[in-house]
C-alpha positions in Angstrom: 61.8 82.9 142.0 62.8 84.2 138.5 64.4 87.4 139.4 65.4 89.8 142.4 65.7 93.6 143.0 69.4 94.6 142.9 71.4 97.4 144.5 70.9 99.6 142.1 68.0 102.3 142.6 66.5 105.4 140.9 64.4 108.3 142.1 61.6 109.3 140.7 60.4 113.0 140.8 57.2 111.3 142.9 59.6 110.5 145.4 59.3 106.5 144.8 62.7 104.6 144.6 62.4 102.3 141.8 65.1 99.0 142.4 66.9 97.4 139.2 66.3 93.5 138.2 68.6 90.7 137.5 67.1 87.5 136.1 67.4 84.5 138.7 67.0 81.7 135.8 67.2 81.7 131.9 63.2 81.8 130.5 61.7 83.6 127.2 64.4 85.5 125.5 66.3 86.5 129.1 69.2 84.6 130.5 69.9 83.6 134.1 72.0 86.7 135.5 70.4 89.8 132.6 69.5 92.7 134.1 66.2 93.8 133.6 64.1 97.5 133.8 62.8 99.4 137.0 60.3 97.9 139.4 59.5 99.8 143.1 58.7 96.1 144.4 58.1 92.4 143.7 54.5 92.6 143.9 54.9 94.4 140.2 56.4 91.9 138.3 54.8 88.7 138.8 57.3 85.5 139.8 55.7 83.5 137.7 55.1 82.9 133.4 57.4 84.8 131.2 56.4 88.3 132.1 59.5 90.5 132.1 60.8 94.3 132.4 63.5 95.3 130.0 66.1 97.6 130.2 64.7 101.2 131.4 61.4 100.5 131.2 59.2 100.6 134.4 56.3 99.4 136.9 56.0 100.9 139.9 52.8 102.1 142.5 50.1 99.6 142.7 50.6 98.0 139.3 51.0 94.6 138.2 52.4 93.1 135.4 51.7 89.1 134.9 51.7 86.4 131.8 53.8 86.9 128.9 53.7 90.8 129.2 56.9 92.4 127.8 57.5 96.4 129.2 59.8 97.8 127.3 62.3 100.5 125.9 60.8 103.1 128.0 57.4 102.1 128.7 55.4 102.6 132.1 53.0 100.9 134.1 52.1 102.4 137.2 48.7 103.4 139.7 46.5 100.6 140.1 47.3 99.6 136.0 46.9 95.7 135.3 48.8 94.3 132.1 48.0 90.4 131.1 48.1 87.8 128.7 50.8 88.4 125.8 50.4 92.4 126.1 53.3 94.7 125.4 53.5 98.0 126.5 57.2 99.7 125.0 58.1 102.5 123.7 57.7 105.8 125.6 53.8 104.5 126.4 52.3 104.6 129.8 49.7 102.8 131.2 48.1 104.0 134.3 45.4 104.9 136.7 42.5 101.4 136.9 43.7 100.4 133.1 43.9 97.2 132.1 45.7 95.8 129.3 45.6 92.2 128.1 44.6 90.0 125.5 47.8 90.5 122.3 47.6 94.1 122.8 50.0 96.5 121.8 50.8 99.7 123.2 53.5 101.5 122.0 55.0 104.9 120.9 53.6 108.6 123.1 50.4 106.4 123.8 48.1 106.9 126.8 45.9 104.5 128.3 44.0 105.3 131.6 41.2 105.6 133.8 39.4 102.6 133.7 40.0 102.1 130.0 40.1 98.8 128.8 42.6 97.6 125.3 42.4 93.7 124.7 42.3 91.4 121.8 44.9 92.1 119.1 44.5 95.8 119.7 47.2 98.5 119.0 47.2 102.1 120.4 49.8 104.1 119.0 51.8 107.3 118.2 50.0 109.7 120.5 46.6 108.5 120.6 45.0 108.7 123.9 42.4 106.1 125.6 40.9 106.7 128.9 37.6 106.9 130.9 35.9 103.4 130.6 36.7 103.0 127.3 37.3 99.9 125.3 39.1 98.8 122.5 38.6 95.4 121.5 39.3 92.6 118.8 41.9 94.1 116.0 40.9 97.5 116.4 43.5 100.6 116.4 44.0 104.0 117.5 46.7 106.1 116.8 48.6 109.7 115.6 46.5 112.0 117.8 43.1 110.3 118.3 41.2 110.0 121.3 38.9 107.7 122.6 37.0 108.0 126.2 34.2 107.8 128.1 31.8 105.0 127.7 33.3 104.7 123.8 33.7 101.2 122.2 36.0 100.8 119.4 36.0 97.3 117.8 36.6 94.6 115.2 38.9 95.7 112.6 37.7 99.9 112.6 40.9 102.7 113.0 40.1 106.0 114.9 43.2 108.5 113.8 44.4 112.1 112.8 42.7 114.0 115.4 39.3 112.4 115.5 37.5 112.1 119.0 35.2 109.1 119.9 33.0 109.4 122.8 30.1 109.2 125.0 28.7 105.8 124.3 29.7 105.8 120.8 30.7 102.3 118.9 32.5 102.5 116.3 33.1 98.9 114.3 33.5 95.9 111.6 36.2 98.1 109.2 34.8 101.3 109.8 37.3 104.5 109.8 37.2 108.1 112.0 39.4 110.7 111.4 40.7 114.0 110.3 38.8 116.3 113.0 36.0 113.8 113.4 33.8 113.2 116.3 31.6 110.4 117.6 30.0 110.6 120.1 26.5 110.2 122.2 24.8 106.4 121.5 25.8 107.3 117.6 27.2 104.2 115.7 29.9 103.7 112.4 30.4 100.2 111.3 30.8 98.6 108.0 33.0 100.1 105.5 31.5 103.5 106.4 34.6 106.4 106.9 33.7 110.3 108.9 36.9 112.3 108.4 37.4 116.1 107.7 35.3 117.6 110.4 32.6 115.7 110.1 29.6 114.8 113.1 28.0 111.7 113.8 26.3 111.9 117.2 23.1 111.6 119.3 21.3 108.4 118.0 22.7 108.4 114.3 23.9 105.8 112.3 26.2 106.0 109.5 27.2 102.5 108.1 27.7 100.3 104.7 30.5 101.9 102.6 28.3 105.7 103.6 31.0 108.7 103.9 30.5 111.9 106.1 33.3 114.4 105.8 33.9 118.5 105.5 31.6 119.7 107.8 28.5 117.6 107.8 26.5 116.1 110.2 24.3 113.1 110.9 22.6 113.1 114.1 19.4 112.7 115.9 17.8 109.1 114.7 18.9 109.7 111.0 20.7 107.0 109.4 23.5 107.2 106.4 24.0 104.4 104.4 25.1 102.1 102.0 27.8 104.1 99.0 25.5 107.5 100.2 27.9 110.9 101.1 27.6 113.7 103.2 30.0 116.3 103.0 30.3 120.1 102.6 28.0 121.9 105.7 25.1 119.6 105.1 23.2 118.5 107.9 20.5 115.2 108.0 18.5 114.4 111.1 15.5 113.5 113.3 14.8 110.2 111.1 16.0 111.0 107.8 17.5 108.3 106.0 20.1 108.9 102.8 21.3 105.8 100.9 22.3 104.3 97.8 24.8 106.5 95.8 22.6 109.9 97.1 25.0 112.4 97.6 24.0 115.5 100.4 26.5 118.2 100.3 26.7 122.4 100.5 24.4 123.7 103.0 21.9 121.1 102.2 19.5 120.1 105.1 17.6 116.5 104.9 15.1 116.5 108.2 12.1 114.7 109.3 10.9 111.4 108.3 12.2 112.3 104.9 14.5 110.1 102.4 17.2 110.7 99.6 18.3 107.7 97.6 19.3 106.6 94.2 21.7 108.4 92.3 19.8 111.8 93.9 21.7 114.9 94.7 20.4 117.5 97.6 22.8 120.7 97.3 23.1 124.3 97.6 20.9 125.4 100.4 17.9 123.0 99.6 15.7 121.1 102.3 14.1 117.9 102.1 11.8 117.7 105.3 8.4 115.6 106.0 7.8 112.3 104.1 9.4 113.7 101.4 11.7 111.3 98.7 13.9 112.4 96.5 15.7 109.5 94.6 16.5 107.8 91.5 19.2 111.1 89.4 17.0 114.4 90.7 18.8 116.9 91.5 17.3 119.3 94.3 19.5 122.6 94.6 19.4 126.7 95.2 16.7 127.4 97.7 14.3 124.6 96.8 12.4 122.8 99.3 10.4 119.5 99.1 8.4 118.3 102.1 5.2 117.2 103.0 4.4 113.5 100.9 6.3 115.2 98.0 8.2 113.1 95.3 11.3 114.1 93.3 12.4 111.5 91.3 13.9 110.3 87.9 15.7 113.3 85.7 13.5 116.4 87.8 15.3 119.4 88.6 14.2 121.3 91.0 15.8 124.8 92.0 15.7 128.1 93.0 13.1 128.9 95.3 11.2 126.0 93.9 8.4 124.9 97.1 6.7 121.3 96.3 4.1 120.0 98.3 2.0 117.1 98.4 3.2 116.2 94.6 4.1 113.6 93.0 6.7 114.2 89.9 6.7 111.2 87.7 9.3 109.3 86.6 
């Protein structure tokens, strides 16, 4: 055995007594005789590897701590939690309910990870982020401040989810990708690459927003649309059903981009224009007011089209 309980017990407001460790033999950075944190029995700390409890740190219910795991300076582990590999849970953070924790993963600070939430690879969750449900956060991913993801949401590779941004449903957000502000993510929508949603911004249902493509303010990208490449959405604008904007396009005011319809180029959609049916509007145009171009309509080179400006089933020349 590496350690025992000791004398010494605490109370907790549950009603579970919690027993004190003292280190049987000398192993990792603790020496034969150091105290140790707060356990309620030996099933919570296992015997073996280098695992340990520190000072008031503490494991309790069902949980079990195993490995190389450190708990410490006031972290929890308790319900049915599992904690692995070289984890470290410390600061104030808890880790509870079915969660599992493993891998190099940090969690640290007012984090919470629960439900059946999983946080493995070299994953940090910080401040007072918040993962739960069946959520995973994998590889050298990290969520923190006040961020929150849950459900069936996957964050992974190297992507950050912070401020206040919410990822959810069966979103995946990935590769270097960044959410946050008052973001959300959420149904089967995806965010990888460079691309970054922050302010209020929306991705959800099907949509995809990826390459170095930004969506902040207010807009949104949903249904099967796709956002893409150094393309921006911002201000109240709103692209869906299969719309695709990419390139350096840039979609913003009260703008609406619908349909099987595409803006690329150096193209700007603003004001309270709509681009809906086969439409294109690409290479510098510049579609604004109340203008609307649908049907097999193209905008493209220098045109300028405004005001209440309807084209159909045109082609404008570059």
């Amino acid at each position: 055995m590496k350690y025992e309980l000791t004398s010494e017990t605490m109370t907790l407001p549950s009603g579970q007594t919690l027993y004190r460790i003292r280190a049987l033999r000398a192993f990792s950075d603790v020496r034969e005789g150091d105290l140790g944190g707060w356990v309620q029995g030996l099933d919570n700390l296992s015997q073996g590897g280098d695992c340990w409890v520190y000072n008031d740190a503490r494991v309790y219910g069902d949980a079990r701590v195993y490995d190389f795991v450190r708990v410490c300076w006031g972290g929890e582990v308790y319900g049915r939690a599992r904690v692995y590999g070289h984890a470290e849970i410390y600061d104030y953070a808890r880790v509870y309910d079915h969660a599992e924790i493993y891998d190099y993963a940090r969690v640290y600070g007012d984090a919470r990870v629960y439900g059946y939430a999983q946080i493995y690879g070299n994953t940090r969750v910080y401040d007072h982020a918040r993962v739960y449900g069946v959520a995973e956060v994998l590889g050298s991913a990290q969520v923190y401040e006040d961020a929150s993801v849950y459900e069936d949401a996957t964050v992974y590779g190297s992507a950050e989810i912070y401020g206040s941004a919410k990822v959810f449903d069966r979103a995946k957000i990935s590769d270097t990708a960044e959410v946050s502000g008052d973001a959300r993510v959420y149904g089967y929508a995806q965010v990888y690459g460079y691309a970054q949603i922050w302010g209020s911004g929306e991705v959800f249902e099907n949509a995809q927003v990826y390459g170095y493509a930004q969506v902040w303010g207010s807009g949104e990208v949903f249904d099967n649309a796709q956002v893409f490449d150094h393309a921006q959405v911002f201000g109240r604008a709103k692209i869906s059903d299969t719309a695709e904007v990419s390139g350096d396009a840039r979609v913003y005011g009260d703008a609406k981009v619908c349909g099987d319809s595409r803006v690329y180029g150096d193209a700007e959609v603003y004001g309270h224009a709509e681009i809906y049916g086969y439409a294109e509007v690409y290479g510098g145009a510049r579609v604004y007011g109340d203008a609307e171009v649908y049907g097999s309509a193209r905008v493209c080179g220098d045109a300028d089209t405004h005001g209440y400006a309807a084209i159909c089933k045109k082609i404008w020349k570059e």
